[in-house]
Structure formats: C-alpha cells, structure tokens
TORKEKOL-531592 format. One record per residue: residue in three letters; y, z, x of N, C-alpha, C in turn. Coordinates in Angstrom, 2 decimals, always signed. Last residue first. Layout:
> ALA | Y | Z | X | Y | Z | X | Y | Z | X;
...
//
This chain:
> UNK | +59.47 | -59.66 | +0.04 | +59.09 | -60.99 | -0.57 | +59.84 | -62.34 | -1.60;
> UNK | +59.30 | -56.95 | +0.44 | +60.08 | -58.24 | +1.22 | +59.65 | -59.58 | +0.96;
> UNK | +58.02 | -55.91 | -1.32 | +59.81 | -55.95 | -2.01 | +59.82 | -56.91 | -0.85;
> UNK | +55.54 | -56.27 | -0.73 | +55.80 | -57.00 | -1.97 | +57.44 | -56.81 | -2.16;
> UNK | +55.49 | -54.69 | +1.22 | +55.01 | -56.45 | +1.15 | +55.22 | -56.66 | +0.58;
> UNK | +55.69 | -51.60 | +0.35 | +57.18 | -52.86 | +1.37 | +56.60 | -54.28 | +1.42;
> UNK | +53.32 | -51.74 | -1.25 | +54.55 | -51.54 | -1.87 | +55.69 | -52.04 | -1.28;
> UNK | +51.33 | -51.68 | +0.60 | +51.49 | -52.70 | -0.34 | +53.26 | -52.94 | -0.72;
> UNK | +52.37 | -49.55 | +2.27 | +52.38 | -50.56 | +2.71 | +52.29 | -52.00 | +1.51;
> UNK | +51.85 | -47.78 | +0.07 | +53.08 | -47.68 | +0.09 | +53.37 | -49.29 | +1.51;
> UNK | +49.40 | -47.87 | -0.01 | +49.51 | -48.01 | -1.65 | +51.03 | -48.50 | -1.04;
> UNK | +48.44 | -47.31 | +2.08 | +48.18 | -48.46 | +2.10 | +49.08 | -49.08 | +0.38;
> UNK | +48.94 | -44.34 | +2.01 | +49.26 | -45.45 | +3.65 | +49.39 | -47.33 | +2.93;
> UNK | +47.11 | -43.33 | +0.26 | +49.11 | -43.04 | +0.07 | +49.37 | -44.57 | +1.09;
> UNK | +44.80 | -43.81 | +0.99 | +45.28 | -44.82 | +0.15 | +46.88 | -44.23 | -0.41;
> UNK | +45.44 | -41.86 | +3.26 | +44.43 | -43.59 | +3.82 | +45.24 | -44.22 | +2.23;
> UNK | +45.01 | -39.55 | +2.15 | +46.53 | -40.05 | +2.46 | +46.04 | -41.58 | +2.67;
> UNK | +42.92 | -39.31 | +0.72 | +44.02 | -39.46 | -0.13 | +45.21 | -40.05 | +0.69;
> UNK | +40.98 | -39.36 | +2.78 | +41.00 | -40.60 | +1.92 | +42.53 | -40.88 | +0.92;
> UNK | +41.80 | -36.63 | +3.87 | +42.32 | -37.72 | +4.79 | +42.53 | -39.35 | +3.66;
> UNK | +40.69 | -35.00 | +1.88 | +42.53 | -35.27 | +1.69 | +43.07 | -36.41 | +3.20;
> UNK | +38.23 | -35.91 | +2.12 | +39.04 | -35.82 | +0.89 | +40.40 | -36.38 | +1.15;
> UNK | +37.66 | -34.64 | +4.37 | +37.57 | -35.87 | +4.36 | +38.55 | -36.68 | +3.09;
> UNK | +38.42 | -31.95 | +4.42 | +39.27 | -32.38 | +5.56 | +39.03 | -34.14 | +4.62;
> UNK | +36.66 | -31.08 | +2.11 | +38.26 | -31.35 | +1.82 | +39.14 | -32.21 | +3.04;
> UNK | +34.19 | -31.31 | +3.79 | +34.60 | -32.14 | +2.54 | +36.26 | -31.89 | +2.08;
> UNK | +34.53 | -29.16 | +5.36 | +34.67 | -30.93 | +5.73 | +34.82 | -31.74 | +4.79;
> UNK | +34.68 | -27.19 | +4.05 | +35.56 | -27.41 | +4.71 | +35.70 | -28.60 | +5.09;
> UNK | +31.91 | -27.39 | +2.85 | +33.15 | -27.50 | +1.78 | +34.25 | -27.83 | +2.67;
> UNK | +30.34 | -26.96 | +4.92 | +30.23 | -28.61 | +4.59 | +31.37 | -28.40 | +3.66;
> UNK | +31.56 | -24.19 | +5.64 | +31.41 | -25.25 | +6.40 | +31.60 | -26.69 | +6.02;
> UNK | +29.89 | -23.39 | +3.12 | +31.56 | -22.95 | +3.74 | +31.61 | -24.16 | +4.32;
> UNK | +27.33 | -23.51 | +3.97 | +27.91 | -24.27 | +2.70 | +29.50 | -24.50 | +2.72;
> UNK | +26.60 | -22.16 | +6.04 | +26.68 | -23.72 | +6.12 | +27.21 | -23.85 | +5.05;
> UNK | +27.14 | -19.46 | +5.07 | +28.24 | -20.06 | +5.80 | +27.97 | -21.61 | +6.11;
> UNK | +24.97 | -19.48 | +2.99 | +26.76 | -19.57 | +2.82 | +27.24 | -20.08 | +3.60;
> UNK | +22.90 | -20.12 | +4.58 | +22.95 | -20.42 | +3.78 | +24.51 | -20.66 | +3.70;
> UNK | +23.15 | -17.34 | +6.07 | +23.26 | -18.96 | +6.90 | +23.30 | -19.69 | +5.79;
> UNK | +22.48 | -15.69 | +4.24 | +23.49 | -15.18 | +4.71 | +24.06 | -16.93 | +5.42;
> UNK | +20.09 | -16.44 | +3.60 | +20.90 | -16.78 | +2.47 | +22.58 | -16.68 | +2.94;
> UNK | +18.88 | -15.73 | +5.58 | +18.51 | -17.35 | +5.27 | +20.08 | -17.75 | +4.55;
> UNK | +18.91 | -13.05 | +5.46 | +19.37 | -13.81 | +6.69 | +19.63 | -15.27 | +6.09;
> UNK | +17.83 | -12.38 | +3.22 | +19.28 | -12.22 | +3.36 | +19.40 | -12.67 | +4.26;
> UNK | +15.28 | -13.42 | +3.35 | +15.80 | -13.70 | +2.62 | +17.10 | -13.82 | +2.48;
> UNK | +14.49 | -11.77 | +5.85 | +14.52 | -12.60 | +6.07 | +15.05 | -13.71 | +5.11;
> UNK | +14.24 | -8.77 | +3.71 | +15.18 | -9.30 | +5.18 | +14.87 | -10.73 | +5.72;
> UNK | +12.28 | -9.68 | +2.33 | +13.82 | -9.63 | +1.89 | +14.70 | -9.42 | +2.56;
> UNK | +10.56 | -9.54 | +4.26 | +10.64 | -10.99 | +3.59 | +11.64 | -10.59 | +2.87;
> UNK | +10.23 | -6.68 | +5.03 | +10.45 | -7.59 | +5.87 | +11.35 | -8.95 | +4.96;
> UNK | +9.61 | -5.53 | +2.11 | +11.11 | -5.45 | +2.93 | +11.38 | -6.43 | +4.08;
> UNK | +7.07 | -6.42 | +2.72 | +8.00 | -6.93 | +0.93 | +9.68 | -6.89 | +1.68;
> UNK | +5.48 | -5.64 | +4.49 | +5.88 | -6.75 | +4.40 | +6.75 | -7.70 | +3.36;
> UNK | +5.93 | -2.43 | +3.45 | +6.52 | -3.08 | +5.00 | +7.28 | -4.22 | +4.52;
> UNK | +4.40 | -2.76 | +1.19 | +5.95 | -2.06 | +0.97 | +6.64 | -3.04 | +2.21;
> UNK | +1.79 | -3.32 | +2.40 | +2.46 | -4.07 | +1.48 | +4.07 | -4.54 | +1.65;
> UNK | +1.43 | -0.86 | +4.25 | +1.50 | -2.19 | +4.60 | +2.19 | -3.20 | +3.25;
> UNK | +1.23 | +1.12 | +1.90 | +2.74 | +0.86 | +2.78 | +2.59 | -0.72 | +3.60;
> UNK | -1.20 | +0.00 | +0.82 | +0.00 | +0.00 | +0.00 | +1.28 | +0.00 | +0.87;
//
C-alpha cells in the first residue's frame, strides 16, 4: 500500500513538472505569435500606404 501511495505522489510530481513546462512553452509560442501578428499588421500598413502614394502620383 505505501509502495502504491509513493508511486501516486511520484507521478503527480512529474505531472506538475510537465504541466509546469507545459505553460511556459505555451507563454512562449503566445509571445511569438503576437511578435508575428503585429509584424503582418504593419507588412500590410507598409504596403496599403505604398499602394496609396502610387496611385495619388498618378
């Protein structure tokens, strides 16, 4: 029975580790996903407003 108990606590310590890495990769890929995000947003500010002087010097 304590053998049991042991290996129950072990594997919920290894649960909170996983889960603990878990978050912070998730953190992580959220952080890149906004870096990429708000780069695409400016990429089509760049190009919306380049359209925009081709067509008045025309």
């Amino acid at each position: 029975m304590e053998e049991l108990r042991l290996h129950r606590e072990n594997l919920e310590d290894l649960v909170k580790e996983r889960t603990a890495i878990l978050l912070l990769k998730n953190k992580e890929l959220e952080d890149y996903n906004k870096l990429f995000v708000d780069r695409e947003f400016r990429i089509k500010e760049l190009r919306d407003k380049v359209k925009e002087l081709e067509t008045g010097n025309r």
